[in-house]
MARZA-238877 format. One line per field, with one value per residue (C-alpha): residue number from 1; residue in three letters; x, y, z. Coordinates in steps of 0.05 Angstrom, whole numbers, padded with zeros to 5 digits. Example, Ala and Ser with C-alpha at 12.3 -4.5 7.8 and 13.67 -1.06 7.14 Angstrom:
# MARZA-238877
i	1  2
aa	ALA  SER
east	00246  00273
north	-00090  -00021
up	00156  00143
This chain:
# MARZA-238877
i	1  2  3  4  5  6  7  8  9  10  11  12  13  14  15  16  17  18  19  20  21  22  23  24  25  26  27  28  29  30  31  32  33  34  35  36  37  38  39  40  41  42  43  44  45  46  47  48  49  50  51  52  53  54  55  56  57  58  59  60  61  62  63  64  65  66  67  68  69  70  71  72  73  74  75  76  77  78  79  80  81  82  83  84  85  86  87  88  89  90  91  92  93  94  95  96  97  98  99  100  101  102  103  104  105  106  107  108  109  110  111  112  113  114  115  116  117  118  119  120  121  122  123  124  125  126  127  128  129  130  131  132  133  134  135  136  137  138  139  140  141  142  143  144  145  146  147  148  149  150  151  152  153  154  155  156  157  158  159  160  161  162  163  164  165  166  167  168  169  170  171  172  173  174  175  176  177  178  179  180  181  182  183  184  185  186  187  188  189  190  191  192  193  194  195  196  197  198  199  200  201  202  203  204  205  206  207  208  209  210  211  212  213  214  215  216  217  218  219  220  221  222  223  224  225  226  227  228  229  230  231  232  233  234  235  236  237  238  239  240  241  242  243  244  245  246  247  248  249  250  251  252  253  254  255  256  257  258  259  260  261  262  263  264  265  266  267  268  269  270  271  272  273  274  275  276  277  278  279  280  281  282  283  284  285  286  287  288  289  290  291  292  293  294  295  296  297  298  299  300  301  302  303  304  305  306  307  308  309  310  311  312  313  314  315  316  317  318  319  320  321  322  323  324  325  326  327  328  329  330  331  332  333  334  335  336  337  338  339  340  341  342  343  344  345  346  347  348  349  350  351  352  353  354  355  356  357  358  359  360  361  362  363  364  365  366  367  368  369  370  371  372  373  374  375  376  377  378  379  380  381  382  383  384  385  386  387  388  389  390  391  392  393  394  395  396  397  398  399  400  401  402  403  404  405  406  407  408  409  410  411  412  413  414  415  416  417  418  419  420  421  422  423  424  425  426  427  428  429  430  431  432  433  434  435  436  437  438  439  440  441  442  443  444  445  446  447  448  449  450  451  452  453  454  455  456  457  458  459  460  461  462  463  464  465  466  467  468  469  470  471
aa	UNK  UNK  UNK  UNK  UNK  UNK  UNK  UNK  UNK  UNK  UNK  UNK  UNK  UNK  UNK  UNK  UNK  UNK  UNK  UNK  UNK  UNK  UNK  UNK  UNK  UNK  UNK  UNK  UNK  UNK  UNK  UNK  UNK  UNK  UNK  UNK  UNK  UNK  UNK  UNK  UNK  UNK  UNK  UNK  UNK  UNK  UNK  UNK  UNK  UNK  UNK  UNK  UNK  UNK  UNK  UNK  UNK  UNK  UNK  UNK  UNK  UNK  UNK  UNK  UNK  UNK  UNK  UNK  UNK  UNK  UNK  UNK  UNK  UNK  UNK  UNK  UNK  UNK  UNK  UNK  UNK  UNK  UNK  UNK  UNK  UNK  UNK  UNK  UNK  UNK  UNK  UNK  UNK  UNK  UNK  UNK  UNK  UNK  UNK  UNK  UNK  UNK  UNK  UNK  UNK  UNK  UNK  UNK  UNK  UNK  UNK  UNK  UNK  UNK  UNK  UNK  UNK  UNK  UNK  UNK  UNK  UNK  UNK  UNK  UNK  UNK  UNK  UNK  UNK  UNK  UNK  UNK  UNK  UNK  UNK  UNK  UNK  UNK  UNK  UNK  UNK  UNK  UNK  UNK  UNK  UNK  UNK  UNK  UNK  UNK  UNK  UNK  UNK  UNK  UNK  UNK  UNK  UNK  UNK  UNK  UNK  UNK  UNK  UNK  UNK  UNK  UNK  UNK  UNK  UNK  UNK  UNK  UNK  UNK  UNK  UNK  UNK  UNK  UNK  UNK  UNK  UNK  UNK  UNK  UNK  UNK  UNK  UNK  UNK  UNK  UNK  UNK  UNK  UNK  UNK  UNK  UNK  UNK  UNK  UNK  UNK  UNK  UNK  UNK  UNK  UNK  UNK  UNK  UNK  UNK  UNK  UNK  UNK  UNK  UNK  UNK  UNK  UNK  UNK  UNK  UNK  UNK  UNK  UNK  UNK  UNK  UNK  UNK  UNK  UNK  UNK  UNK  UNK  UNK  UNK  UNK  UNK  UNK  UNK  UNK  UNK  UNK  UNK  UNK  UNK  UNK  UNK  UNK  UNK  UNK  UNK  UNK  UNK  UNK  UNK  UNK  UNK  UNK  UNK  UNK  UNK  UNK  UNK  UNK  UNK  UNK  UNK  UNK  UNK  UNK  UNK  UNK  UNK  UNK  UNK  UNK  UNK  UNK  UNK  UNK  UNK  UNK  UNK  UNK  UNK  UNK  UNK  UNK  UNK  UNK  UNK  UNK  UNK  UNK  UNK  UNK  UNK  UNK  UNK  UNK  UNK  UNK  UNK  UNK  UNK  UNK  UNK  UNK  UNK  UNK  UNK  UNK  UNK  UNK  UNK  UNK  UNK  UNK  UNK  UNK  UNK  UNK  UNK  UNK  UNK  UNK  UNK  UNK  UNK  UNK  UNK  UNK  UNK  UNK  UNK  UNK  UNK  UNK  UNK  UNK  UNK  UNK  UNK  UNK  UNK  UNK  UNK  UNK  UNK  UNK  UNK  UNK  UNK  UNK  UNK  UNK  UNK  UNK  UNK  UNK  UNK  UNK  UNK  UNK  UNK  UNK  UNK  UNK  UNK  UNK  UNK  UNK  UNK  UNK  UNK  UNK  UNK  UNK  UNK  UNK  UNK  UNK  UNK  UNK  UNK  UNK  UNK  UNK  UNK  UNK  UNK  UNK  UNK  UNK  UNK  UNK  UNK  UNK  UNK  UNK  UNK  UNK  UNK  UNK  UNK  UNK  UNK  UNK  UNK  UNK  UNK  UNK  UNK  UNK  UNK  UNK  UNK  UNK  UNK  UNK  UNK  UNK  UNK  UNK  UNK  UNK  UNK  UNK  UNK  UNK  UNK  UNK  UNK  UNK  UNK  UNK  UNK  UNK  UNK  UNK  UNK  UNK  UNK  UNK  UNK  UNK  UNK  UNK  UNK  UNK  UNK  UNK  UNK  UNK  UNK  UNK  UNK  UNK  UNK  UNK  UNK  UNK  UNK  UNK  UNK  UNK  UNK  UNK  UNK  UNK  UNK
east	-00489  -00419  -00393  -00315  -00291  -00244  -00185  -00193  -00219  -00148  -00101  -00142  -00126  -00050  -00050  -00089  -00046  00019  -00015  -00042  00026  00071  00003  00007  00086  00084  00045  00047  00106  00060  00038  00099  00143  00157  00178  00233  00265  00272  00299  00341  00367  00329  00314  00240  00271  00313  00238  00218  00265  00234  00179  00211  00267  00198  00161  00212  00247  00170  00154  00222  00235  00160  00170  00234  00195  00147  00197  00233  00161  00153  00215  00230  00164  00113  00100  00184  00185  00124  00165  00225  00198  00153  00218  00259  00202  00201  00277  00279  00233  00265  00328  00283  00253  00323  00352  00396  00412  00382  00433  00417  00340  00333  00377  00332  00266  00296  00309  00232  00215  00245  00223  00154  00173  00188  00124  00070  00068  00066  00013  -00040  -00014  -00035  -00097  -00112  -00095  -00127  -00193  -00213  -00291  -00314  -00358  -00308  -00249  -00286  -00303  -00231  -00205  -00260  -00223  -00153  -00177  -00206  -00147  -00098  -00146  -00156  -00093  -00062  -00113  -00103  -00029  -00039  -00092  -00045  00025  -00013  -00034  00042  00074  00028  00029  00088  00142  00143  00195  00132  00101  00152  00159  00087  00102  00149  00101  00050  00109  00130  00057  00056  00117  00081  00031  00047  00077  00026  -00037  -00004  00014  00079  00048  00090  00157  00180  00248  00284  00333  00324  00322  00374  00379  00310  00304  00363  00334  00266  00288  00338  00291  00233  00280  00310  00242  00216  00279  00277  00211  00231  00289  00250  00204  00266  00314  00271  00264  00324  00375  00420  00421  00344  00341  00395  00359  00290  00339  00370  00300  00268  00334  00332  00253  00253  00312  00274  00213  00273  00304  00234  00224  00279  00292  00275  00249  00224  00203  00145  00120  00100  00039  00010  -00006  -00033  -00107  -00131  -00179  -00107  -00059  -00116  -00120  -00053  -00047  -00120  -00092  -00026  -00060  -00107  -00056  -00018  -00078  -00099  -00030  -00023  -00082  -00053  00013  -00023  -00084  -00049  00002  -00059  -00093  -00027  00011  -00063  -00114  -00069  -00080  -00030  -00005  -00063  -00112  -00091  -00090  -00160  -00186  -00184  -00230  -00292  -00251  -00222  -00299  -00333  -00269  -00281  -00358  -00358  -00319  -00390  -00419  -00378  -00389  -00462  -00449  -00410  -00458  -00516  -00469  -00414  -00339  -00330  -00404  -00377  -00309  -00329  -00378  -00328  -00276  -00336  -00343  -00270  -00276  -00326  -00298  -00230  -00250  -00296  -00238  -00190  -00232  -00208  -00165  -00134  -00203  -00237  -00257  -00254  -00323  -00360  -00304  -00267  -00310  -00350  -00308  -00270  -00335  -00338  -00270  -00284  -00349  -00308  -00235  -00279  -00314  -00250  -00196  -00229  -00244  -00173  -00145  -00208  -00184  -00111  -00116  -00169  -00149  -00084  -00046  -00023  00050  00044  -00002  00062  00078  00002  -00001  00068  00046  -00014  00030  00074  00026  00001  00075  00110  00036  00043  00110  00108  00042  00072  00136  00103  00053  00102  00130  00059  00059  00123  00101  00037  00083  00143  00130  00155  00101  00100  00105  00032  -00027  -00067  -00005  -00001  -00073  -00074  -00011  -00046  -00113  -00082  -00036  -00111  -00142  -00083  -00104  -00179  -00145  -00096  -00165  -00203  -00140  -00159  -00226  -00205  -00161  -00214  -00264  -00215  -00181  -00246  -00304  -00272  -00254  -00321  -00359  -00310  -00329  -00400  -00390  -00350  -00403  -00459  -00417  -00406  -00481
north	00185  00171  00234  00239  00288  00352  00325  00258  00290  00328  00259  00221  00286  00268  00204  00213  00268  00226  00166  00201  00231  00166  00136  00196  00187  00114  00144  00212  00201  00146  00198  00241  00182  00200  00271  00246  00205  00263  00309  00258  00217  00153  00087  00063  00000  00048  00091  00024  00033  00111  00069  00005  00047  00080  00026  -00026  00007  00032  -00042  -00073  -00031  -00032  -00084  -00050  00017  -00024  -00051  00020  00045  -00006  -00001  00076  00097  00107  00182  00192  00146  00180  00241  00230  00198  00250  00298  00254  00241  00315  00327  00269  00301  00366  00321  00282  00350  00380  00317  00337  00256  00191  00164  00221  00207  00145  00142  00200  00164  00100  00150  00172  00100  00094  00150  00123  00066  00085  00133  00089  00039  00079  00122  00065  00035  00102  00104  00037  00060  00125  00101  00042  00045  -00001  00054  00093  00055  00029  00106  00120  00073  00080  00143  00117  00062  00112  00154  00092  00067  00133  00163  00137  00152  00218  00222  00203  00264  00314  00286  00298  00366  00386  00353  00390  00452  00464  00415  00341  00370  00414  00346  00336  00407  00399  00358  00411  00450  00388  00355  00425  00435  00361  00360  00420  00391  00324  00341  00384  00328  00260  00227  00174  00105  00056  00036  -00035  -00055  -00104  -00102  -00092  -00156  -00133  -00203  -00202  -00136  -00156  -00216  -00189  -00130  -00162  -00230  -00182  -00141  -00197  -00227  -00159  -00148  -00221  -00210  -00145  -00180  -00232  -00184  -00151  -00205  -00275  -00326  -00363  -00310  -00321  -00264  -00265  -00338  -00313  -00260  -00300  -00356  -00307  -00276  -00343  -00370  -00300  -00303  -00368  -00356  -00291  -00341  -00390  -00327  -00306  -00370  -00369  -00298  -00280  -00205  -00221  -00168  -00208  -00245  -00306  -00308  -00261  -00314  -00363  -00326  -00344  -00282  -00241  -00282  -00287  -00208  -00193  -00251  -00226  -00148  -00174  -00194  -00138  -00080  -00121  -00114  -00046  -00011  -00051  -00011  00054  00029  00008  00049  00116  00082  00067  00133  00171  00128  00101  00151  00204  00237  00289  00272  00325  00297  00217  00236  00271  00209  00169  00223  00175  00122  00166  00206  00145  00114  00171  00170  00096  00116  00145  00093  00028  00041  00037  -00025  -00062  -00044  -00085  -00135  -00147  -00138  -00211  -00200  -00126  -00148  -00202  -00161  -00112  -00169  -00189  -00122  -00104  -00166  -00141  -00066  -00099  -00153  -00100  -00048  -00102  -00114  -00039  -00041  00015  00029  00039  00110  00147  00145  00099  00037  00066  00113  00064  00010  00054  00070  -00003  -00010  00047  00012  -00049  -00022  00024  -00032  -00079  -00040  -00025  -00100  -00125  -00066  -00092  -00166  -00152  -00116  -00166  -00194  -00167  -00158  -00086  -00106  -00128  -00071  -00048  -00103  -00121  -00048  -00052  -00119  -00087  -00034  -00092  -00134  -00066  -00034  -00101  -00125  -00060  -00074  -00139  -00135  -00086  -00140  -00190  -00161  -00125  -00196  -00209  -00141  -00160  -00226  -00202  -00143  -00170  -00186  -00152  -00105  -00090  -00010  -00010  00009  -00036  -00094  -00046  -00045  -00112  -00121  -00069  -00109  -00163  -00145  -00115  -00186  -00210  -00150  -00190  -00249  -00234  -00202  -00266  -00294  -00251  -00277  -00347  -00333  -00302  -00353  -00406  -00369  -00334  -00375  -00441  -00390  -00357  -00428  -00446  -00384  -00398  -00472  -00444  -00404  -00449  -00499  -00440  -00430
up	00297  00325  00364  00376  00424  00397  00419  00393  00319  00322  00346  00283  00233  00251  00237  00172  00155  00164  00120  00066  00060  00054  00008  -00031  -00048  -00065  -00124  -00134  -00186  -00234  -00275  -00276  -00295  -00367  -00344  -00299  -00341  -00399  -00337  -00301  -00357  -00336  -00385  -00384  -00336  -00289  -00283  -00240  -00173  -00177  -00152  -00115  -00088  -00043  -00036  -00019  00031  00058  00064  00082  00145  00172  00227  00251  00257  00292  00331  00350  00366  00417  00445  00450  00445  00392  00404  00398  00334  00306  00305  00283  00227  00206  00210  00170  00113  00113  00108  00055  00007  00010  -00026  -00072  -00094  -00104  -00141  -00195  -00218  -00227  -00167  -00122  -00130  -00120  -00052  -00029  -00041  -00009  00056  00046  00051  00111  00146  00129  00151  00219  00222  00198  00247  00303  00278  00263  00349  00376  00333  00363  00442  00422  00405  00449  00444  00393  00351  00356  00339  00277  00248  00257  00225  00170  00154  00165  00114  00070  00068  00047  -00007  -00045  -00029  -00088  -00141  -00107  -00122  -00190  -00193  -00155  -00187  -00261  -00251  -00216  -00272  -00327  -00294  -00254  -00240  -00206  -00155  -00124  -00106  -00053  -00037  -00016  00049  00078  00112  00123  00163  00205  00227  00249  00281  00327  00335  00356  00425  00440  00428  00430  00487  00496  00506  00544  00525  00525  00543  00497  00448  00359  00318  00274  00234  00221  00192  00143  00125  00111  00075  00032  00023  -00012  -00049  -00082  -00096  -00137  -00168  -00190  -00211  -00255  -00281  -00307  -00345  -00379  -00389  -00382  -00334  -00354  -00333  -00286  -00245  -00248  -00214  -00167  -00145  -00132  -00097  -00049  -00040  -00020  00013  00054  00081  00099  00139  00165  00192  00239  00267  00287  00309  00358  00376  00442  00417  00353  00308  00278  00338  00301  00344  00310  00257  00309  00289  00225  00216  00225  00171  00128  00131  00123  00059  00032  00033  00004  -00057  -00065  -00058  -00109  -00154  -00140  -00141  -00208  -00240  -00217  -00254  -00321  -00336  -00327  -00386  -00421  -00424  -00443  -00491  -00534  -00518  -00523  -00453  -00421  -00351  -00319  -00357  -00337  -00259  -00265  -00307  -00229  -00205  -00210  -00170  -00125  -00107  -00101  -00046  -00007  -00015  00017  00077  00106  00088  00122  00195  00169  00134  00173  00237  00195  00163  00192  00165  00131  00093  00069  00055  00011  -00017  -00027  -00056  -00108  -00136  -00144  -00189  -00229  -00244  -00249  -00293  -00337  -00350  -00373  -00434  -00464  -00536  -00576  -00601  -00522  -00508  -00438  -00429  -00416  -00421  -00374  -00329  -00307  -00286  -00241  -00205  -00189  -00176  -00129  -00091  -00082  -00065  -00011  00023  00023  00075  00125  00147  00126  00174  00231  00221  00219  00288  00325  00393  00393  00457  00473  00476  00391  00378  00345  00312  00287  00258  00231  00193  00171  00134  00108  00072  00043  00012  -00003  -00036  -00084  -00104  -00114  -00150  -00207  -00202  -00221  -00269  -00307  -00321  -00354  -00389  -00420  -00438  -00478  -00506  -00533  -00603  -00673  -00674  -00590  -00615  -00642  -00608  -00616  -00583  -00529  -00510  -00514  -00468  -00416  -00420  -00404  -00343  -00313  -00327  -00282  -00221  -00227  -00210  -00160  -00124  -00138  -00099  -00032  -00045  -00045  00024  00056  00043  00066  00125  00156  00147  00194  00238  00244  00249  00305  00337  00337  00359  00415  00441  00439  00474  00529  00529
C-alpha cells in the first residue's frame, strides 16, 4: 500500500479541489440548459456559447497560464486564478442577461485557464517518487474523468430543486478556503525569466475558436455558408500560423519540443479525441433522457450515477493495474472498452427504456473512461524537462478543453444532419438523430485507438531495441 505523508495528502486535496471545480463547470450547466434559456431569453443555438463561451476560453488561454506560471511563478498564478474563478462565478451566478452570462463564463474560463496548469506542475514537483507520483495523479485523473458526469448529477438536482445560479454560488467558499490554504501548504517553485508569447496566444485562441464556431455554423446554417467557411479558413489560416511563430519565437509558449516524443503527441492527439467523445455523451444522452424518455433535469443528472460510481471505483484500482500491466496495455484496454459501452448505448430509439439499454452501457463507458486518463496524463508528462513542466501540463489541459468543445462542434454538425428532416419534431427522428451522434463518440474513440497504436507501439519497440543494444 502506497503511504503519502499529511502534508503531501493536503497539497494533492488542493489541486483536486481546484480541478474538479473548473471540470465541474464545463458541465454543470448540461442539464440545466433548458432552464436558462426560459430565464435568460436564450434560442436553442445561443444555449451553445453557455457552453463554448467556458470551454473555449478554458482551452484557448491554457498555454498562456502555463506560460505566466512559469514565468511569475506557479504558486502566484495558482492563486490568482483560483481568486478570479471565484470572483467570476459570483457574476455568472448573478447574471441578469444572455450578454452578461456569457462574458462572465468566458472570464471563468480564463481564470481556469490560468489555475489549471499550474496546479497539475506542482503536482508533478510535488510528488517526485514514482509510486507516488502515479497514485496522485490516479486521483487527479479520477477527478477530471468523473467530474463531469458529476456536474451533470449536481447541476440536475440544483436546477430541480433550487436554482442553476446556486451551482456557481457553490465555489465561493471552495475558492476562499483555498485561497487560505494555499500560502500556508504550497511552496513557490522557481520562476523563469523571459518574456509572454503574446502572438501565439492570439493565434491559438482565435485559430480554435474559429474552427468550433465554424463547426457550429455548419450544423445550423450548412457547409456552404459563407461565414461558416470563413470561419474554418481563418481557424486553419490562424493555427498554422500559431505552429511558425512557435517555430521561431525565442520563448515559445508551446515549446515545439515537446512533440519531439512520440509517446507525448500521441497522448495529447489520443486524449484530444477521447474528450471529444466523452464530453459529446454528456451533451447528448442527458437530451435524450429528458426530451424522449421524459426525464426531469434531477432525474437526467442522477441517470450518470452508474458511470460516474464506477469512474471513481477504478481510480483504486489503476495504480494496481498499471503496476502489473503497464500504462499502454491499460490504456488500450481502457480505449477498447469505451468502444464497446459507447458503441452499445448508441443503439437506443424512442422505444429504449432506462434500464437496462442505458444502465448498462454507462457502466462500461465507466470501466473504460476510468482506465483511459490516467495513462494519457502519465504519457503526456514523460521525460519532460522541469523548465516545460508548465508547458507539458498546460498541453495536457489543452488537448482535454479544446477536445470537448470541438467534439460537441463537430457532432452537433452530425446531430443536425440525421435531424433535419420534415418530421425532425418526432421522437422517434430524434432518437434516431441522438443514436447516431453517440455512434460518431465510438468512433472518434476508435480514433485514439488508432493514434495510440500508431504513435506508441514504434516508440516502445525502439525503446526495447535501444536497450538491448546498451546491454
Amino acid at each position: 500500500m502506497i503511504i503519502i505523508n499529511r502534508s503531501k495528502q493536503i497539497i494533492l486535496t488542493i489541486i483536486i479541489t481546484c480541478q474538479l471545480m473548473v471540470i465541474l463547470d464545463a458541465s454543470i450547466m448540461v442539464t440545466a440548459l433548458p432552464e436558462i434559456g426560459r430565464t435568460l431569453h436564450l434560442t436553442t443555438a445561443n444555449l451553445t456559447w453557455v457552453q463554448n463561451a467556458y470551454i473555449l476560453a478554458f482551452g484557448g488561454l491554457l498555454l498562456l497560464g502555463a506560460r505566466a506560471g512559469d514565468i511569475l511563478g506557479r504558486r502566484k498564478m495558482f492563486s490568482v486564478g483560483i481568486a478570479l474563478f471565484t470572483l467570476a462565478s459570483i457574476l455568472v451566478g448573478l447574471a441578469q442577461s444572455a450578454e452578461f452570462l456569457l462574458i462572465t463564463r468566458a472570464l471563468q474560463g480564463l481564470a481556469a485557464a490560468i489555475a489549471t496548469p499550474s496546479a497539475l506542475a506542482l503536482l508533478s514537483v510535488t510528488f517526485i517518487e514514482a509510486k507516488e507520483r502515479t497514485k496522485a495523479i490516479a486521483l487527479y485523473s479520477a477527478v477530471a474523468g468523473a467530474g463531469a458526469s458529476i456536474g451533470l448529477i449536481l447541476g440536475g438536482i440544483l436546477t430541480d430543486t433550487i436554482s442553476w445560479r446556486v451551482g456557481m454560488f457553490l465555489n465561493v467558499p471552495i475558492g476562499i478556503a483555498l485561497l487560505i490554504m494555499i500560502p500556508r501548504y504550497l511552496k513557490e517553485t522557481e520562476k523563469n525569466t523571459g518574456h509572454f508569447d503574446l502572438m501565439g496566444a492570439l493565434t491559438s485562441v482565435i485559430g480554435i475558436t474559429g474552427l468550433v464556431y465554424g463547426f457550429v455554423q455548419a450544423a445550423a446554417k450548412g457547409w456552404s455558408n459563407l461565414e461558416t467557411l470563413l470561419s474554418l479558413t481563418i481557424g486553419l489560416v490562424l493555427l498554422v500560423a500559431f505552429v511558425f511563430i512557435e517555430a521561431r519565437a525565442k520563448q515559445p509558449i508551446t515549446p515545439l519540443r515537446l512533440f519531439s516524443s512520440r509517446q507525448r503527441s500521441g497522448a495529447y492527439l489520443g486524449r484530444f479525441l477521447f474528450l471529444g467523445a466523452i464530453f459529446s455523451l454528456y451533451f447528448f444522452i442527458p437530451q435524450f433522457l429528458q426530451k424522449v424518455l421524459g426525464f426531469s433535469s434531477f432525474e437526467s443528472g442522477l441517470a450518470f450515477l452508474p458511470l460516474t460510481i464506477v469512474n471513481f471505483g477504478m481510480m483504486y484500482l489503476m495504480p494496481w493495474l498499471i503496476a502489473q500491466f503497464g500504462n499502454l496495455k491499460v490504456l488500450t484496454t481502457g480505449l477498447i472498452i469505451a468502444i464497446i459501452g459507447t458503441s452499445w448505448i448508441s443503439q437506443i430509439s424512442a422505444d429504449s427504456h432506462f434500464f437496462p439499454q442505458i444502465f448498462f452501457p454507462l457502466i462500461v463507458i465507466g470501466i473504460g473512461s476510468g482506465m483511459v486518463i490516467l495513462p494519457f496524463t502519465s504519457f503526456g508528462l514523460s521525460g519532460v524537462d522541469s523548465r516545460d513542466s508548465g508547458a507539458a501540463s498546460g498541453l495536457i489541459n489543452v488537448a482535454h478543453q479544446t477536445g470537448c468543445s470541438m467534439g460537441i462542434a463537430v457532432l452537433v454538425t452530425v446531430f443536425e444532419a440525421a435531424n433535419g428532416s420534415a418530421d425532425s419534431t418526432s421522437g422517434q427522428h430524434f432518437a434516431h438523430a441522438i443514436s447516431v451522434s453517440i455512434m460518431g463518440s465510438a468512433v472518434f474513440i476508435a480514433a485514439s485507438l488508432v493514434v495510440v497504436l500508431i504513435w506508441f507501439l514504434p516508440a516502445r519497440r525502439a525503446v526495447k531495441k535501444s536497450v538491448l543494444e546498451t546491454a
